[in-house]
DRENDO-1510 file (C-alpha; in Angstrom, 1 decimal, always signed):
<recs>
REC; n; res; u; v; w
REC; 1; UNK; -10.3; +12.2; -2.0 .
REC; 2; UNK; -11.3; +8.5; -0.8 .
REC; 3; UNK; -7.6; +7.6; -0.7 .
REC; 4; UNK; -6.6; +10.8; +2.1 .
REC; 5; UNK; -6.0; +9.4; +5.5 .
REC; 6; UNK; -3.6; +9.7; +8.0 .
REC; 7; UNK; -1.3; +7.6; +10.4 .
REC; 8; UNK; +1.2; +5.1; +8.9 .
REC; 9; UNK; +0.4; +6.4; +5.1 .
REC; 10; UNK; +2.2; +10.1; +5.7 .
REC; 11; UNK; +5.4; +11.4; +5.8 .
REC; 12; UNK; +7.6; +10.7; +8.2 .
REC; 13; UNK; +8.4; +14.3; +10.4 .
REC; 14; UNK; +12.1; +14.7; +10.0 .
REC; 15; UNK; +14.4; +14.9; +12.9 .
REC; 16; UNK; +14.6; +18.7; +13.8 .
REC; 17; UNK; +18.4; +18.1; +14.5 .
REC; 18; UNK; +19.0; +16.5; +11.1 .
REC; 19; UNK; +16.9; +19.2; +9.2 .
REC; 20; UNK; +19.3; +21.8; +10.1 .
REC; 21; UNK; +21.6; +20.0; +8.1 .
REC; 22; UNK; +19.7; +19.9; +4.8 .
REC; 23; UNK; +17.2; +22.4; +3.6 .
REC; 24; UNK; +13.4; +22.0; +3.6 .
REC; 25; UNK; +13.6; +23.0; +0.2 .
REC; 26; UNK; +15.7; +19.9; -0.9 .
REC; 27; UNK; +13.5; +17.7; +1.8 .
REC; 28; UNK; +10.6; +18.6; -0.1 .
REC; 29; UNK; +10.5; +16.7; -3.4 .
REC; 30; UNK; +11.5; +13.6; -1.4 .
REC; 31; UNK; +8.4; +14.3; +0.9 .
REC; 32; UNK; +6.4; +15.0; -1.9 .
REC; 33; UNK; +7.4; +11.0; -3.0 .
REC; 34; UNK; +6.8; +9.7; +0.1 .
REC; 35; UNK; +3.1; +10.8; +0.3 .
REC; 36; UNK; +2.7; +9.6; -3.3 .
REC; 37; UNK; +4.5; +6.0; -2.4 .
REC; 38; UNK; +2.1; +6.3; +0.8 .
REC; 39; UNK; -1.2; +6.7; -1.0 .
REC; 40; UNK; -0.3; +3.9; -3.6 .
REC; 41; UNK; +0.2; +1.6; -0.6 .
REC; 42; UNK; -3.0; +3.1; +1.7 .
REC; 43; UNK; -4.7; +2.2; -2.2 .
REC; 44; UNK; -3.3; -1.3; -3.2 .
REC; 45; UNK; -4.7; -2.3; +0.6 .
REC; 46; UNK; -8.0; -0.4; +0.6 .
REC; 47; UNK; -8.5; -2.5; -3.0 .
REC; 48; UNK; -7.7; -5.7; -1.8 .
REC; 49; UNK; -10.1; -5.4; +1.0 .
REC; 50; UNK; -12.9; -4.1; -1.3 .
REC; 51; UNK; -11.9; -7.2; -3.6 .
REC; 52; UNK; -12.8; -9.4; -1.2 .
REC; 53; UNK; -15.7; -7.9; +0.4 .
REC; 54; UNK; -16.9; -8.5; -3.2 .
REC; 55; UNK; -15.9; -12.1; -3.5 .
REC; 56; UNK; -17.4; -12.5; -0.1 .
REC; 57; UNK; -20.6; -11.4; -1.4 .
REC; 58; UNK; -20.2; -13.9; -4.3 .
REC; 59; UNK; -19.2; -16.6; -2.3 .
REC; 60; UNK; -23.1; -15.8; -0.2 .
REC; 61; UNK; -24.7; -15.5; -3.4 .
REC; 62; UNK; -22.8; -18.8; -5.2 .
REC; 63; UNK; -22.0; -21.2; -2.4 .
REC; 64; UNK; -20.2; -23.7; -4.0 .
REC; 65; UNK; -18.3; -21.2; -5.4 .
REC; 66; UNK; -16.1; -21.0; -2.3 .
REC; 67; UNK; -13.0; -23.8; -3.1 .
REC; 68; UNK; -12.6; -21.9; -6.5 .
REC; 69; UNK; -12.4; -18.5; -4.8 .
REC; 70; UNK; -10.0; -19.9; -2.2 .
REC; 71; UNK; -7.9; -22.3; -4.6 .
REC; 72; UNK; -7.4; -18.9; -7.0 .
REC; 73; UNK; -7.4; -15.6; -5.3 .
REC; 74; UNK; -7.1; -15.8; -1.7 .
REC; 75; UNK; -4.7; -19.3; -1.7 .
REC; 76; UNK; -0.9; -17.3; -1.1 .
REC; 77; UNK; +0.6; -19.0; -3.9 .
REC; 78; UNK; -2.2; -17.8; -6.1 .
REC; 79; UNK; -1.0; -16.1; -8.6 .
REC; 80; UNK; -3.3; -13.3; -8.1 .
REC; 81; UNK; -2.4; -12.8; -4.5 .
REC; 82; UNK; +1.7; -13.4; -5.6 .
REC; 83; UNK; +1.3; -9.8; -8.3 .
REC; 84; UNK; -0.8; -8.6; -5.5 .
REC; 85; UNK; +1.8; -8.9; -2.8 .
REC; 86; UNK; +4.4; -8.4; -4.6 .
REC; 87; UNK; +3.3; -5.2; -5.7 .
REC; 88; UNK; +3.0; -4.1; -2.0 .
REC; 89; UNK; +6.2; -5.0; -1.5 .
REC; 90; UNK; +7.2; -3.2; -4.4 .
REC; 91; UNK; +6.0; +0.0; -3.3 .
REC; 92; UNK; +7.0; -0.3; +0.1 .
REC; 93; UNK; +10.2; -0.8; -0.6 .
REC; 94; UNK; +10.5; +2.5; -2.8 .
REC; 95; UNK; +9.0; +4.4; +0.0 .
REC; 96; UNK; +11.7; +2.8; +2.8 .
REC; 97; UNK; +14.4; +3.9; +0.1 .
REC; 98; UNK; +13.0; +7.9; +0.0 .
REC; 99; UNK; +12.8; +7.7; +3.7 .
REC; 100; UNK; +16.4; +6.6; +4.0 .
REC; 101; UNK; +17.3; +9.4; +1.2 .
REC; 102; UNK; +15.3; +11.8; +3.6 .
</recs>
């Protein structure tokens, strides 16, 4: 229930002249994905920001801590933050392909 929201992260409302055309039955499995592709992407962005609220707490706790923190997670080319983004992209790419099949 942590992961419900609202905005960006739901489906897309299909454009009533373009629904005549296909039925909401056949609309719905796709929406179904799209909420599913939505929540993964709400998720792999709500985790990132707890991960480094965590390391941020870290970093106070351990000061010297901070270039290693830096150099491997937050640094782009780290390859932490590489599967990271690359997942996002992953997953948002999927969900631009449903909407297009929508």
């Amino acid at each position: 229930k942590e992961l419900k929201h609202g905005g960006v992260f739901q489906p897309l409302a299909v454009n009533h002249q373009l629904l005549s055309r296909a039925s909401e039955s056949a609309d719905f499995p796709l929406r179904q994905m799209e909420r599913l592709l939505g929540n993964i992407s709400f998720g792999i962005l709500e985790q990132r920001n707890a991960f480094q609220q965590a390391m941020r707490v870290v970093q106070a706790k351990v000061p010297n801590i901070g270039p290693l923190l830096a150099e491997q997670l937050f640094n782009k080319t780290a390859p932490f933050r590489t599967a990271s983004d690359n997942l996002l992209q992953y997953v948002c790419g999927k969900r631009a392909e449903v909407i297009a099949e929508r």
